[in-house]
Each structure stands twice: as C-alpha cells, then as structure tokens.
N, C-alpha and C positions, 0 to 999 in steps of 0.2 A: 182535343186534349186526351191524347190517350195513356197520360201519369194518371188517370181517375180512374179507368176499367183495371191498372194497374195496381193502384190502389187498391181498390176492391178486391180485388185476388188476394192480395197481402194478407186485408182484414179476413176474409175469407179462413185462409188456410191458416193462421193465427187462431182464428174461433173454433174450427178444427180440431188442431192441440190442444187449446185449452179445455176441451168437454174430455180431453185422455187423463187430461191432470186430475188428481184429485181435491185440490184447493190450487188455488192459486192467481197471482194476479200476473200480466204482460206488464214489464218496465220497458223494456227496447225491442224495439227488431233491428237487426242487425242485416241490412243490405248491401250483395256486391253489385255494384254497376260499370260498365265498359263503356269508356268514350265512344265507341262505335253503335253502341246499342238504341241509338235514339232518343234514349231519357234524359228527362233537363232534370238534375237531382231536387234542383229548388222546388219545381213545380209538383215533382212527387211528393216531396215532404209538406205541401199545401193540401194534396191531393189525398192524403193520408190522412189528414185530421179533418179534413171533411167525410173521408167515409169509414174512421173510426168513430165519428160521434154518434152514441145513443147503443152503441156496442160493447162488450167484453172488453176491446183492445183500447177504449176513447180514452186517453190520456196519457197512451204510452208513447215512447220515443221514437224515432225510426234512425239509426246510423246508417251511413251510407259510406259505403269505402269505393271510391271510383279507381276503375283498374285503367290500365296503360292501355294503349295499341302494343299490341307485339304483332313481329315479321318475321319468318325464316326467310333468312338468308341465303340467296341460292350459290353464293359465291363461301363465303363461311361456314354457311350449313350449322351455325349457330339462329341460337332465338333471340332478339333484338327487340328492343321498344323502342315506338318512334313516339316522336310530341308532335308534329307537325302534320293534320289529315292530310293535308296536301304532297306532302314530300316523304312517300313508301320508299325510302331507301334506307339500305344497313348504316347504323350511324357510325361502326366500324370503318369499312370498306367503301362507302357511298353505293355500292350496286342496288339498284332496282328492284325491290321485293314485291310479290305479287298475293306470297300465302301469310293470309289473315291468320296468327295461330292464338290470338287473345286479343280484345277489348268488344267482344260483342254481349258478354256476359250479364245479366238479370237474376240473381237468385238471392236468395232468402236463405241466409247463411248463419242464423241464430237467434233465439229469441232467450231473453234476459226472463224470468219467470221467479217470482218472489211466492214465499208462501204466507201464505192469509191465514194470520192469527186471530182467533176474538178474543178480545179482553174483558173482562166485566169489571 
C-alpha cells in the first residue's frame, strides 16, 4: 500500500511548515490527485490518519481534488479530457491520442493553518 509512505511524506512536509509558522494549527491539506497517478483517494485519506496520529498534523483534514486524464490531440492540436483509461481518443474528433498532458499528478496544493489563541 503505497497511500501510507504517501502519507507520510504528506505529514512529513506539513510538519515542515508548521515548525516556519509561528503559532499555529493544520485544519486541511488540500490534495491534487490524477486518475492516472496510481492513488486510490480513499485509501490515502485512511492512510493519512494513521500517519498523522501522535503528530502536529493528527486531526486535520486531507481534501482531495481528483484531476481528469487530459490528451493532446494530434488531429486538433487541442488539449482534451478523456473518462475512459481504456479509450485515449479525442472526445472531439475520435482520433487516437498518445501524449499524456494531465492526470498523472500528486501534489500538495494547500494547507488550511489556523492560528492558535490562548485564552485564560
């Protein structure tokens, strides 16, 4: 299951951040992911609160925004998104796309960071 070493990079580079901040707490991370990237989103966001717990980050959120396939088009010469892994053709034209131009993506695209009050 490699949404866990996954994971851990997350919490990782979040704990990171947070020792730049001068107060504060992690509410979300904000993750993009690409249908083609290999990650099951579900098993990340499992994967994530097992290796946020006992951490900086144990109780924050993780969003996930899952990005398309996209294809250039070599007949259009346009950028296209397909739904189907199996069927790389322009959904225009029907022609045959071979260049991958998006859904391979993994990155860590925001973290929500609240600021830590004390009250007495």
């Amino acid at each position: 299951m490699h949404e866990l070493s996954i994971a851990m990079s997350l919490v990782e580079m979040t704990c990171e951040e947070l020792e730049k901040q001068t107060d504060g707490r992690v509410e979300a991370l904000h993750v993009r992911i690409g249908r083609l990237s290999g990650v099951v989103p579900t098993a990340l966001v499992s994967a994530f609160e097992l290796a946020a717990e006992g951490t900086p980050v144990e109780g924050a959120g993780i969003i996930i925004e899952e990005t398309p396939i996209r294809v250039m088009c070599p007949v259009c010469r346009e950028e296209r998104a397909i739904e189907d892994v199996q069927n790389f053709r322009c959904a225009s034209c029907g022609a045959p796309a071979s260049e991958v131009v998006g859904g391979r993506e993994l990155e860590l695209v925001a973290l929500e960071i609240s600021s830590v009050t004390a009250h007495c």
